[in-house]
TORFIVO-174306 format. One record per residue (C-alpha): residue number from 1; x, y, z. Coordinates in steps of 0.1 Angstrom, whole numbers. Layout:
N
+-----+-------+-------+-------+
: num :     u :     v :     w :
+-----+-------+-------+-------+
: NUM :     X :     Y :     Z :
...
+-----+-------+-------+-------+
//
This chain:
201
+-----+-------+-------+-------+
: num :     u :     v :     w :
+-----+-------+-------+-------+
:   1 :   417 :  1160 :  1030 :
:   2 :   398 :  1127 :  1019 :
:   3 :   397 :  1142 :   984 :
:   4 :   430 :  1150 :   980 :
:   5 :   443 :  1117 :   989 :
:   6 :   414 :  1102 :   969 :
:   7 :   430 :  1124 :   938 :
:   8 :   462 :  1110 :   944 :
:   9 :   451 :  1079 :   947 :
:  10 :   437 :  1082 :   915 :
:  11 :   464 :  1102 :   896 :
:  12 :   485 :  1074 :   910 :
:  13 :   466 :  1046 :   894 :
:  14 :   466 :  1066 :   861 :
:  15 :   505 :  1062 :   859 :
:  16 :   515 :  1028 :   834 :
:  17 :   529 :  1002 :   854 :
:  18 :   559 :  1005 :   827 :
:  19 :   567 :  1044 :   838 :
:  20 :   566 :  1033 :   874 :
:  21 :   591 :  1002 :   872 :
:  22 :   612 :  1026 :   852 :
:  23 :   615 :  1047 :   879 :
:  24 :   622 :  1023 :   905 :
:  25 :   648 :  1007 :   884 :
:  26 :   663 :  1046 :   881 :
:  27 :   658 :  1053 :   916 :
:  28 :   683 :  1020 :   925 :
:  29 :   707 :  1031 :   900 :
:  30 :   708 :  1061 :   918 :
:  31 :   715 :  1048 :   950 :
:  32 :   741 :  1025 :   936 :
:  33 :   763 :  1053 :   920 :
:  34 :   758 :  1081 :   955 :
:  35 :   772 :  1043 :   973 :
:  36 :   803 :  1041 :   946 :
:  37 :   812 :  1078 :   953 :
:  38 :   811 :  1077 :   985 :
:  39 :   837 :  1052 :   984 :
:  40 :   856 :  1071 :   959 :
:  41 :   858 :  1099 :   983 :
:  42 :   869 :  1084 :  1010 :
:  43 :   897 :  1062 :   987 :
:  44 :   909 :  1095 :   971 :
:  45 :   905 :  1120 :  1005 :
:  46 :   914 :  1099 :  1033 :
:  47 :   945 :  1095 :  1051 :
:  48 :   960 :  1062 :  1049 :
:  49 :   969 :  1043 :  1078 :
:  50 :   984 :  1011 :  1080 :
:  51 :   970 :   983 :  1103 :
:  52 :   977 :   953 :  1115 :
:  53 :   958 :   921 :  1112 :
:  54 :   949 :   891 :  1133 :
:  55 :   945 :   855 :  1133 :
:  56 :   908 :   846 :  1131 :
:  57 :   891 :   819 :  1143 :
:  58 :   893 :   790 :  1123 :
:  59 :   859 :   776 :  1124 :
:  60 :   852 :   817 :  1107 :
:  61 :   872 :   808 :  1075 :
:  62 :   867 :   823 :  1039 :
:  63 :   831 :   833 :  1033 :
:  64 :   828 :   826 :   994 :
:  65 :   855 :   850 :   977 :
:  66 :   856 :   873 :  1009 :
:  67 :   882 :   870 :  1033 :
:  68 :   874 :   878 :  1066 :
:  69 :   892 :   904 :  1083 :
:  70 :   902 :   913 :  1121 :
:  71 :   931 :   937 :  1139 :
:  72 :   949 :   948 :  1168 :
:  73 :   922 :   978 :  1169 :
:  74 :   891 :   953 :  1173 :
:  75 :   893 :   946 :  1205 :
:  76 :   905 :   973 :  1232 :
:  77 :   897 :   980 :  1266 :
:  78 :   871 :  1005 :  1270 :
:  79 :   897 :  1034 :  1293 :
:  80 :   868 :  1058 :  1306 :
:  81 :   842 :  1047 :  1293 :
:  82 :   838 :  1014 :  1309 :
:  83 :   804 :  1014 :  1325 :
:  84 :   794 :  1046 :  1315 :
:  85 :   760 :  1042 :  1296 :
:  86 :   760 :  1037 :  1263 :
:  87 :   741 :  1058 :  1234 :
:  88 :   720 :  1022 :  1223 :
:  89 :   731 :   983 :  1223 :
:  90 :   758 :   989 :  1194 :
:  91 :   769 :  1024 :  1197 :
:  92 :   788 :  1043 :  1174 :
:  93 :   828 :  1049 :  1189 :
:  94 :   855 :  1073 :  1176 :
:  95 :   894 :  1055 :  1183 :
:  96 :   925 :  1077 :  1189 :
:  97 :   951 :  1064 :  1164 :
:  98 :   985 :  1071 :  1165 :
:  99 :  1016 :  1054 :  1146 :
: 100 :  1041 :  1032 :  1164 :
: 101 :  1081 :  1028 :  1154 :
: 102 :  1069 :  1003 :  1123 :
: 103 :  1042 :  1031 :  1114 :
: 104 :  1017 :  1008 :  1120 :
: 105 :   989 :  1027 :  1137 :
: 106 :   980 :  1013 :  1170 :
: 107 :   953 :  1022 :  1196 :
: 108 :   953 :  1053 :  1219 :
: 109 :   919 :  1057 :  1234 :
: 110 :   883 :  1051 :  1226 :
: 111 :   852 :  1080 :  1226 :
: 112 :   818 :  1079 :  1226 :
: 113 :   827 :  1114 :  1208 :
: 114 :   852 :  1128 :  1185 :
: 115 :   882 :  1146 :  1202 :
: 116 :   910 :  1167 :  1187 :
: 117 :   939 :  1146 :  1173 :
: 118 :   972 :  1161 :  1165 :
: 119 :   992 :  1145 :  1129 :
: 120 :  1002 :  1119 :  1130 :
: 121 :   971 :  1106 :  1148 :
: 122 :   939 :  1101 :  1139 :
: 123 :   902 :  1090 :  1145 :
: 124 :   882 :  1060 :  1134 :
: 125 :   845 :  1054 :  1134 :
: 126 :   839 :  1020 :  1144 :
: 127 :   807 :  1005 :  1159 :
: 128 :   808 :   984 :  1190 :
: 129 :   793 :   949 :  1184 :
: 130 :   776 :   946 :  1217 :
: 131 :   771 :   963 :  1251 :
: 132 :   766 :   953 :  1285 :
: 133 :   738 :   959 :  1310 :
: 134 :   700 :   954 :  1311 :
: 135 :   676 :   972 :  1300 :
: 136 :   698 :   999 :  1301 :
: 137 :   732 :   992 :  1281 :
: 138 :   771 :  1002 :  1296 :
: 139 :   797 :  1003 :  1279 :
: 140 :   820 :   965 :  1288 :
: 141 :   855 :   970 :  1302 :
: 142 :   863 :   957 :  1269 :
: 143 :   851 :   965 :  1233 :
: 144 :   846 :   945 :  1204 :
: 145 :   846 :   970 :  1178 :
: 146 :   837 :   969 :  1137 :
: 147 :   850 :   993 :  1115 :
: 148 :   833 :   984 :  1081 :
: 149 :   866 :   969 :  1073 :
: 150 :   859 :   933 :  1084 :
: 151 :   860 :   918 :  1049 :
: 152 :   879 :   922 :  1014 :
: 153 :   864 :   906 :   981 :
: 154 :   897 :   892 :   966 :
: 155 :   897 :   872 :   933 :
: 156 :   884 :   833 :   931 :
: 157 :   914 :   808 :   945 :
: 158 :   933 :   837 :   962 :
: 159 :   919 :   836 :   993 :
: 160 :   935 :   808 :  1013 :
: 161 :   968 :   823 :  1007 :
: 162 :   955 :   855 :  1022 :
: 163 :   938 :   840 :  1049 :
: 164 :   977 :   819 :  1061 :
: 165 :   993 :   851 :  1054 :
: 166 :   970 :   867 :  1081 :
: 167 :   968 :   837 :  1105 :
: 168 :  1005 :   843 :  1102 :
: 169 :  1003 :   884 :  1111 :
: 170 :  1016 :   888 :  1079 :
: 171 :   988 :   903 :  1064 :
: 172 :   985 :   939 :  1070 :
: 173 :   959 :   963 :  1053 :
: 174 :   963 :  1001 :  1042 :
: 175 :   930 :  1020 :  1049 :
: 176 :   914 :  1055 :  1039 :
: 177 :   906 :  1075 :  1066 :
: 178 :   884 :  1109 :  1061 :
: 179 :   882 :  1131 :  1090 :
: 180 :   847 :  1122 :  1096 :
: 181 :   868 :  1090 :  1109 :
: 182 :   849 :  1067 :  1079 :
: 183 :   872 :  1044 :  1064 :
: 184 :   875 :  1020 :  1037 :
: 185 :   901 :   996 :  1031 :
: 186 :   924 :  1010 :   998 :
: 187 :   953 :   983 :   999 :
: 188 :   962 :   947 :  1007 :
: 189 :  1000 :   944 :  1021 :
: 190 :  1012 :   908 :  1019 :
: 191 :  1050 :   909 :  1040 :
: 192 :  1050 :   946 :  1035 :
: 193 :  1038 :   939 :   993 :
: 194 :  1008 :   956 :   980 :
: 195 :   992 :   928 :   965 :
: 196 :   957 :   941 :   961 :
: 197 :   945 :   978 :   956 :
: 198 :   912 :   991 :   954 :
: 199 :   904 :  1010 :   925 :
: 200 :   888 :  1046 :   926 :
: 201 :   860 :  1036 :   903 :
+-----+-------+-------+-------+
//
């Protein structure tokens, strides 16, 4: 065993420094184009759902060109789960969606699991931000939840507008939701306006 490692050890130190960077540099490229399709897929297969936003707290204003992002859906009562033990301190949730008169999609109930939804609903992944209980977490009565859709790069200058236009519940965002319940925000709505829409590429 000590000579095989001692082999690799030396095959190892027989590669050129250049050969290895090169492959660390492909290895990151890599990476980077499985992360953009990913995103693809879910932009091109997901089902869009329409949400609304909320005001944010002002002293959490606009981090550089990103505004920051909150809805109906990130807070919600916890229904059955509510003191139920929790998988770890920030577990992974699956939320019942369904549409409401204005088709905005609105909260139904919240799993540690996913369930069967019927169209027009469907279910979101989302991650609960923290969890009650010591040393052994509980689900709170109330969730704070994060659905990867907290933020939204938008061009230099543009995001004050965006951020009064949401402090104002006029802001609503389109999202791409795969079965899985991943999602990834597709479109900005500014008074029912797409104003921004995320390319596939």
């Amino acid at each position: 065993m000590m000579e095989m490692v001692a082999s690799v050890t030396k095959l190892w130190q027989r590669i050129p420094k250049a050969v290895l960077f090169g492959v660390a540099i492909l290895f990151q490229c890599a990476l980077l184009v499985l992360m953009v399709a990913d995103r693809m897929q879910i932009l091109r297969d997901g089902r869009e759902v329409t949400l609304q936003t909320q005001p944010v707290d002002p002293r959490d204003l606009l981090r550089g060109d990103y505004v920051v992002l909150r809805y109906d859906i990130s807070q919600l009562p916890a229904g059955a789960l509510a003191g139920k033990p929790s998988a770890e301190r920030n577990s992974v949730v699956f939320v019942k969606l369904a549409p409401n008169a204005n088709g905005l999609y609105e909260a139904v109930s919240v799993h540690a699991e996913p369930v069967p939804v019927t169209a027009p609903e469907i279910l979101i992944r989302g991650r609960v931000s923290y969890s009650c209980g010591s040393p052994s977490p509980i689900f709170c009565d109330k969730l704070t939840i994060k659905y990867g859709l907290e933020s939204y790069f938008v061009p230099e200058g543009e995001g004050r507008k965006l951020e009064q236009a949401r402090n104002q519940q006029k802001l609503r965002v389109v999202a791409a939701v795969l079965p899985s319940g991943r999602a990834a925000i597709k479109r900005l709505l500014l008074d029912g306006e797409p104003v921004y829409e995320e390319p596939l590429y």
